[in-house]
C-alpha positions as CSV (number, residue, x, y, z in Angstrom):
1,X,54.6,139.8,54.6
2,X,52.5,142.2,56.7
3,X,52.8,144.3,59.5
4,X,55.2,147.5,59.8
5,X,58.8,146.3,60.6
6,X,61.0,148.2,62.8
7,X,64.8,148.1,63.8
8,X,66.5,147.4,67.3
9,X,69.6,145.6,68.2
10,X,68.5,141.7,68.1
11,X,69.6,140.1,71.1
12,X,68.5,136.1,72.0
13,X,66.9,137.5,74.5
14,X,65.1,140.3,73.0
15,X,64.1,137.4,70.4
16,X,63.0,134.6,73.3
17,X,60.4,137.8,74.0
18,X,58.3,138.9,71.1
19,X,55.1,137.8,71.7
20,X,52.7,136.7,68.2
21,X,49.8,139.5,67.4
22,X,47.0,139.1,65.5
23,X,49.0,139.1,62.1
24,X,52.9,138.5,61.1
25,X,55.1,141.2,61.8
26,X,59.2,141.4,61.3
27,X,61.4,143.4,63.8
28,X,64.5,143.9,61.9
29,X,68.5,144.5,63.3
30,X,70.2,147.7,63.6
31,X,73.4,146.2,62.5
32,X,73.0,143.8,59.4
33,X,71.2,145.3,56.8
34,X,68.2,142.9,55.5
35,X,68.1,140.9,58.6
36,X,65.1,140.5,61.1
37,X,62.9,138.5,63.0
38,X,59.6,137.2,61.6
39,X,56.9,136.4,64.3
40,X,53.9,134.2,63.1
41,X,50.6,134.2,65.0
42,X,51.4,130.6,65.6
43,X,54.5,132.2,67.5
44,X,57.3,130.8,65.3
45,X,59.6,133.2,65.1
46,X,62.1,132.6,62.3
47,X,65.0,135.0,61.0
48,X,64.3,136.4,57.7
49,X,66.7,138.5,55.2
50,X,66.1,140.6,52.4
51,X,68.6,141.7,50.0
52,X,70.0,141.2,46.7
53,X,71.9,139.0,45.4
54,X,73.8,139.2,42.3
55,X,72.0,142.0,40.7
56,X,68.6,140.0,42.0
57,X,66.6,141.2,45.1
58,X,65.9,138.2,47.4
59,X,63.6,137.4,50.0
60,X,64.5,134.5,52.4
61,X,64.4,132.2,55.4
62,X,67.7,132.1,57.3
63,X,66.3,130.1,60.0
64,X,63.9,128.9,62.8
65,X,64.6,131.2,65.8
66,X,64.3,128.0,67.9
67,X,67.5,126.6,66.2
68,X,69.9,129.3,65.6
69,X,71.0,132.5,67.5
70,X,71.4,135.9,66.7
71,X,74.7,135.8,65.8
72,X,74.6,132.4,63.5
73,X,71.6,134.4,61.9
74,X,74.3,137.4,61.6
75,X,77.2,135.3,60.2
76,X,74.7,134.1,57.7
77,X,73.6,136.8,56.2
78,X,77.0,138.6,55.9
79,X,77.6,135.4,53.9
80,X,74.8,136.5,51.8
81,X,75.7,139.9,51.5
82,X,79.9,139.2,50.7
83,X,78.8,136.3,48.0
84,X,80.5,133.2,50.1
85,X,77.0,131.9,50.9
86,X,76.3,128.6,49.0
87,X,72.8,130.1,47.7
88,X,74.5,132.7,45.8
89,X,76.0,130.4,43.2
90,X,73.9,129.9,40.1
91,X,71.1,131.3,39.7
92,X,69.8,133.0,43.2
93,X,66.3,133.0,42.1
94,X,66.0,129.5,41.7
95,X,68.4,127.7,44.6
96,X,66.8,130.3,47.4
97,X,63.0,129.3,46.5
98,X,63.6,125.9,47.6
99,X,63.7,126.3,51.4
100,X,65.9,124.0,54.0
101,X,64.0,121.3,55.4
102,X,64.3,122.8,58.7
103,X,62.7,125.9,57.7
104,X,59.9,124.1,55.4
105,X,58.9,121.9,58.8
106,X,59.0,124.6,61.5
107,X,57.3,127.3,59.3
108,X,55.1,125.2,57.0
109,X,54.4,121.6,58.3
110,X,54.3,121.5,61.6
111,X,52.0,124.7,62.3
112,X,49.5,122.9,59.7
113,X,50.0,119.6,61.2
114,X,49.1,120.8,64.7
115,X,45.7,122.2,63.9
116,X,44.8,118.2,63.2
117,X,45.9,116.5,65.9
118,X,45.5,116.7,69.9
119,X,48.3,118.6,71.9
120,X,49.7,115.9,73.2
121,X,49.9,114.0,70.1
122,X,51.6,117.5,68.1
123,X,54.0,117.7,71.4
124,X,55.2,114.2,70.7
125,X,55.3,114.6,67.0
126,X,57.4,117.9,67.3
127,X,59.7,116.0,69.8
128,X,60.5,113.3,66.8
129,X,61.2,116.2,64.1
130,X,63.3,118.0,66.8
131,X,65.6,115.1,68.0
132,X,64.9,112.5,64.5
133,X,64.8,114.6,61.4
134,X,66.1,118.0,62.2
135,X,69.9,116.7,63.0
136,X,69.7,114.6,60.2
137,X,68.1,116.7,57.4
138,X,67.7,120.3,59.0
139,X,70.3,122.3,56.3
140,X,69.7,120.6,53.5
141,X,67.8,121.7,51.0
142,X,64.7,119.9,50.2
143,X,65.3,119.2,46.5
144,X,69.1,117.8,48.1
145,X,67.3,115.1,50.3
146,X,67.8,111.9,48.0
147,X,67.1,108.2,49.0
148,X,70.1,107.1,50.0
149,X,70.8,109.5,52.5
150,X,67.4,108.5,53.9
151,X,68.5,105.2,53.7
152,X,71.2,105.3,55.3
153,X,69.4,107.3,58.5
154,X,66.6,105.1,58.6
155,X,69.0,101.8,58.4
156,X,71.2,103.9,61.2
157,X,68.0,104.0,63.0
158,X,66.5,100.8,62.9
159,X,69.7,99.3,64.5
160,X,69.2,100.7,67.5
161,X,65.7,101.6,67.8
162,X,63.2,100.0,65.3
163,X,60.2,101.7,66.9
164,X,61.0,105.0,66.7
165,X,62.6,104.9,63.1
166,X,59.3,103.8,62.3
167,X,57.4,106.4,63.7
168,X,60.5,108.9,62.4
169,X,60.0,107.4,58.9
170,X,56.4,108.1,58.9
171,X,56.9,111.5,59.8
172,X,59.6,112.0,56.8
173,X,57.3,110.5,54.6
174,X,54.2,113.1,55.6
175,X,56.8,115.9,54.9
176,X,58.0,114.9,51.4
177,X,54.8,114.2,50.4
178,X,53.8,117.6,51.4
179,X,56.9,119.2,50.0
180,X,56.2,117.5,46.9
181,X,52.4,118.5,46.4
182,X,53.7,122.0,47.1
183,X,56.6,121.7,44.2
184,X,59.3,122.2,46.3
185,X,60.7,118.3,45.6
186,X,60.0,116.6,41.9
187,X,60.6,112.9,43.1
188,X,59.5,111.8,46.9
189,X,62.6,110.0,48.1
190,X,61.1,108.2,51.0
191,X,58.6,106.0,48.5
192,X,59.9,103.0,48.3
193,X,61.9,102.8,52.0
194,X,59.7,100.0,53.5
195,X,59.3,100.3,57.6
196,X,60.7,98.0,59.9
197,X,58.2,95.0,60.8
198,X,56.8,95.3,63.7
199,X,55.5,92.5,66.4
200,X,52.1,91.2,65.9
201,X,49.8,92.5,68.6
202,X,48.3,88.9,69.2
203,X,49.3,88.7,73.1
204,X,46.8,89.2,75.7
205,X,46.0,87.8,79.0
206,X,43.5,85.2,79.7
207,X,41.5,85.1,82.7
208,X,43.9,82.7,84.4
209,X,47.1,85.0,83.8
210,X,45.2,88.2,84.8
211,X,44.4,86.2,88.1
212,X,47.9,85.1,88.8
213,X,48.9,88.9,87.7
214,X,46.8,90.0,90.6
215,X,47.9,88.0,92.8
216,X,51.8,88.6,92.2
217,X,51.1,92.4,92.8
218,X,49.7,91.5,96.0
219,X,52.4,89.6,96.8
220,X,55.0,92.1,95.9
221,X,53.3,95.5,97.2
222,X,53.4,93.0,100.8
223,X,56.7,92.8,100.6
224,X,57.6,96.2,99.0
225,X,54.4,98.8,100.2
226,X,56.3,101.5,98.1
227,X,55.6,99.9,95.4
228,X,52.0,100.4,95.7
229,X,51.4,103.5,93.1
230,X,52.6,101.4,90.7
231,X,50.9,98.3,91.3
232,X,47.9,100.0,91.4
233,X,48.7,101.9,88.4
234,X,49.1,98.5,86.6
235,X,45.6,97.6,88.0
236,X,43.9,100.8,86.0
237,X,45.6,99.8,83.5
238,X,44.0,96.6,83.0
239,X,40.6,97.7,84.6
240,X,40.4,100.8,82.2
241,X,42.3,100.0,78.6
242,X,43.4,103.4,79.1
243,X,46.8,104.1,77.1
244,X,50.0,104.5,80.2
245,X,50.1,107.9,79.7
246,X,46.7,108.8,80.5
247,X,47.3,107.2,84.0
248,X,50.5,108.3,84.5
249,X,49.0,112.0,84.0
250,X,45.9,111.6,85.1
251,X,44.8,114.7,87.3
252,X,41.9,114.4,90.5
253,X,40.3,117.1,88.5
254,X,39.9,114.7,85.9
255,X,38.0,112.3,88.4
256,X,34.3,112.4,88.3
257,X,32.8,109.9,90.3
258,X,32.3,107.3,87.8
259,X,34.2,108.6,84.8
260,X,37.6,109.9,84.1
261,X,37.2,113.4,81.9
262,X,40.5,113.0,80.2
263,X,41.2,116.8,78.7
264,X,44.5,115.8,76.9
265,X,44.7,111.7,75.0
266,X,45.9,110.7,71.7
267,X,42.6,111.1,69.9
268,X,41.2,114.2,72.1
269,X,39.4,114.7,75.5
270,X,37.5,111.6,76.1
271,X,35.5,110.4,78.4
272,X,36.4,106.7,80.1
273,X,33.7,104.7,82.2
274,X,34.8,103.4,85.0
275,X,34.2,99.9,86.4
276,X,33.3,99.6,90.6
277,X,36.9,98.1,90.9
278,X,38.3,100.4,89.0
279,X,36.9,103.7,91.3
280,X,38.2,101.3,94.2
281,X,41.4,101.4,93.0
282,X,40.8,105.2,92.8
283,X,39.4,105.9,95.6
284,X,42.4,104.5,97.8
285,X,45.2,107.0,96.9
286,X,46.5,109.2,98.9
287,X,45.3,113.3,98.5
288,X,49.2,114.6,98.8
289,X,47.8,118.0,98.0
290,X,49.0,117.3,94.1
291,X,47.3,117.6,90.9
292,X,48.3,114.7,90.3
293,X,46.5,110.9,91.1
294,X,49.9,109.3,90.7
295,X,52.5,112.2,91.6
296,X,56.4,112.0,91.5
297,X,57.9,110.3,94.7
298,X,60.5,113.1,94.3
299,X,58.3,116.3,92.9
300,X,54.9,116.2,94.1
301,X,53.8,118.9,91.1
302,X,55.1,116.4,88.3
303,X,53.5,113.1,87.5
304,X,54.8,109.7,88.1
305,X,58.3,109.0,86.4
306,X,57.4,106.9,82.8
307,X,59.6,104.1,83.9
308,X,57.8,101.7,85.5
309,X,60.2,99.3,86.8
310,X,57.9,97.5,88.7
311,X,56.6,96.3,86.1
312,X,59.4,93.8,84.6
313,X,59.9,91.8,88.4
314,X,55.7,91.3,88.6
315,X,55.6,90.1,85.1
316,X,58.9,87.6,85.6
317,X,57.3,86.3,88.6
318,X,54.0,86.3,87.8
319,X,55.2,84.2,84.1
320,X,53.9,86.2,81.5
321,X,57.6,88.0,80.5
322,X,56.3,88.0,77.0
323,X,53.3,90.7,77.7
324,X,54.1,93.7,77.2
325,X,52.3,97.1,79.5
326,X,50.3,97.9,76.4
327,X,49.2,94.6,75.9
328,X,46.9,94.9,79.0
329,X,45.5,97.5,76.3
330,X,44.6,94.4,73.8
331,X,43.3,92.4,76.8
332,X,40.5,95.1,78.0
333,X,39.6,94.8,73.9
334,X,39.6,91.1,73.2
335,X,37.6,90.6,77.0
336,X,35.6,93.0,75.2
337,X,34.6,91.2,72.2
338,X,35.2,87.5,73.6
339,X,31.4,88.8,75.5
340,X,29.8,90.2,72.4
341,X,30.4,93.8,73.1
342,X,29.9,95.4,69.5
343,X,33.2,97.2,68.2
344,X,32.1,100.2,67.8
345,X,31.4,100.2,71.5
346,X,34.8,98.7,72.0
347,X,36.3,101.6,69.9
348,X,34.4,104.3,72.1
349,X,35.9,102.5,75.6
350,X,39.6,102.5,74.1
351,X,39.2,106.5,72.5
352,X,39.9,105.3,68.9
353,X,38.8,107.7,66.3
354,X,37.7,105.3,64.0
355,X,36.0,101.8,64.9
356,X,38.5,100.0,62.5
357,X,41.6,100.9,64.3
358,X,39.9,98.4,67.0
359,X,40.5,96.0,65.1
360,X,44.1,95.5,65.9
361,X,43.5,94.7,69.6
362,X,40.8,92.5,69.2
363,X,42.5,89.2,69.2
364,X,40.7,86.1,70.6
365,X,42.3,82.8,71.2
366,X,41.6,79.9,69.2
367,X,39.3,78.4,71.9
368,X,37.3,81.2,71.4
369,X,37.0,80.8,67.7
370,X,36.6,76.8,68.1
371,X,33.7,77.6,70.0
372,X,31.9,80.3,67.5
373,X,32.7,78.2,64.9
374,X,30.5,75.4,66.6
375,X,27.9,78.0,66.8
376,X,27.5,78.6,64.0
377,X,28.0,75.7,61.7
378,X,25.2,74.2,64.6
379,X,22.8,77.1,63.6
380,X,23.6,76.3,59.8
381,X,23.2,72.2,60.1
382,X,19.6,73.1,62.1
383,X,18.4,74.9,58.9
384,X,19.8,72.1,56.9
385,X,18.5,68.7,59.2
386,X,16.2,70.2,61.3
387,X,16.9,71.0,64.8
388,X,17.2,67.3,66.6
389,X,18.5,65.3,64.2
390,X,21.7,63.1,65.2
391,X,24.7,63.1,62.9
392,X,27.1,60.2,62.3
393,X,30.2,61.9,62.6
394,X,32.6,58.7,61.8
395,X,30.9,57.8,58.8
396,X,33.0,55.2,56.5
397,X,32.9,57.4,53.4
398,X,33.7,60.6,55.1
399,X,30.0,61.9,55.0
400,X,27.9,62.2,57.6
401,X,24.7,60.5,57.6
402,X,21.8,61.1,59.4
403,X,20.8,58.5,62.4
404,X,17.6,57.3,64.4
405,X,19.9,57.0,67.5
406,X,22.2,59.0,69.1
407,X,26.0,57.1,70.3
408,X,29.3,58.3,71.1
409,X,29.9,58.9,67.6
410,X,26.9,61.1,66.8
411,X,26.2,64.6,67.5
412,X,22.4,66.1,67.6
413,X,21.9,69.0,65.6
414,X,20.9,72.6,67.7
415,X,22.3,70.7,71.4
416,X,25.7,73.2,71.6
């Protein structure tokens, strides 16, 4: 550790305060010996102790600063210092190397894993460790997690929210493996828990149901005209592929004339293109004097609430209860590709980081593939026959065979 430590009277206050420098420092406490405050240029802050332990001098995490106080930090380290504290049975020197998971995330993981991922991405990540994994797994040891205590969260989980177990599994997953590689943990208990399944993303709209969708949101924002923002919201949605909470959040300063300059997405600031209808769409709120393009009905200088409840009535009456918001998402991609645009120019409009991830919204509906598969196999049978010739297609034998006239039973080659 660097930096010269010095000693006051730790208060939470006095903790909530210390600001990161340019290089890890400690600020020790006045009144148990061993115990301070160790303040990251990240800005973790995380309570420290150094000591010694049976006859062995010991240097060691007591906790995040973000989950304990002063005085759990205190209680801890008299623990330490009277030998009741678990870590001083055994050998001290090897049960204290293996840090709690709590400290190992906050400290280690999560500083590392924000420098690779977008802000709001690593804001909804820390979110899951804070309210997922921390409460389950937070004082344990690493080497203590085993499978069937993960198990038995993940099964806990999954009963009530599939989803985010998932997602919470994932993460648990990323931090064994990283635990392991760093030899904290011999055997990764999470290999071998299998996720939930998850829906196939094969729903989109077709150009019927996106019509009779606009047409209900007419009908509804008629009868209800404060219902508008989130009709409308809908709409940019659909015209846009944009993910919900780069609409929900979207900012005017973010506007720019044809183009959205999104400065916080899942992949990164990103550019989006926008379509005539869509800068109508636009173009018609309100300027309420917020930041906002879709401000809170109750707090102007907050965004518009996540819950879109309008949402479930226009879908109900509009029949489509099976599609989901995000599935107007898959629709903007499979409209996309149904008219030949190439995926990696599909992948730019959506802001996927890799072209392949594209992959998984473009689904097309078997007319679609009926017809490219006539396309082709006509382009193939012109190589064969020769572009003109008519094929028997009820042939008694099952082949076809080549005819001088063309009936209701023939097709000529190169006419579809």
């Amino acid at each position: 550790m660097t930096g010269k430590a010095r000693k006051v009277r730790l208060t939470d206050a006095g903790v909530a305060r210390l600001r990161p420098g340019s290089t890890e420092y400690i600020v020790r406490d006045n009144r148990i010996a061993g115990l301070g405050v160790r303040v990251r240029p990240s800005g973790h802050r995380s309570f420290v102790w150094h000591g010694t332990v049976n006859g062995r001098a010991v240097r060691t995490t007591v906790g995040s600063a973000a989950l304990m106080t002063v005085e759990e930090a205190r209680s801890e380290c008299r623990a330490l210092l009277d030998g009741t504290h678990p870590l001083c049975a055994g050998d001290p020197a090897d049960r204290i190397a293996v840090p709690l998971f709590r400290d190992f995330v906050m400290e280690d993981w999560l500083p590392a894993r924000r420098s690779h991922c977008s802000p709001g991405w690593a804001e909804r990540v820390e979110q899951m460790v804070q309210r997922r994994l921390l409460p389950a797994f937070g004082t344990l040891r690493l080497d203590r997690i085993g499978r069937p205590r993960v198990e038995r969260w993940f099964d806990a989980m999954s009963r009530k929210t599939p989803g985010a177990a998932n997602m919470a599994l994932s993460l648990l997953r990323q931090i064994m493996s990283t635990a392991k590689a760093a030899g904290h943990v011999g055997a990764d208990p999470v290999a071998g828990v299998r996720s939930n399944p998850r829906r196939k993303m094969t729903r989109f709209l077709s150009a019927e149901e996106i019509g009779r969708l606009h047409r209900t949101l007419d009908r509804l924002v008629g009868e209800w005209p404060s219902r508008r923002p989130q009709a409308d919201i809908i709409r940019l949605l659909l015209l846009t592929g944009c993910r919900k909470s780069e609409i929900l959040t979207l900012r005017w300063s973010e506007v720019d004339g044809d183009m959205l300059r999104l400065a916080k997405t899942k992949t990164g600031p990103r550019t989006v293109w926008l379509s005539e209808a869509a800068q109508v769409v636009i173009a018609r709120q309100p300027r309420t004097g917020s930041t906002f393009v879709f401000p809170s009905t109750r707090d102007p200088a907050r965004p518009f609430c996540h819950n879109l409840t309008f949402w479930r009535r226009a879908r109900r009456e509009a029949g489509i209860e099976d599609v989901r918001l995000h599935d107007l998402r898959h629709t903007v991609a499979s409209q996309a590709v149904a008219r030949g645009v190439p995926l990696p120019t599909v992948a730019r409009m959506l802001g996927h980081a890799q072209p392949v991830m594209t992959l998984r919204y473009t689904h097309v509906g078997d007319h679609e593939v009926e017809a490219a598969a006539e396309r082709v196999g006509a382009g193939i049978a012109a190589a064969m026959y020769g572009k003109g010739t008519m094929l028997n297609v009820r042939n008694s034998g099952g082949m076809s065979s080549m005819q001088s006239r063309r009936s209701a039973d023939t097709i000529l080659v190169g006419d579809r």
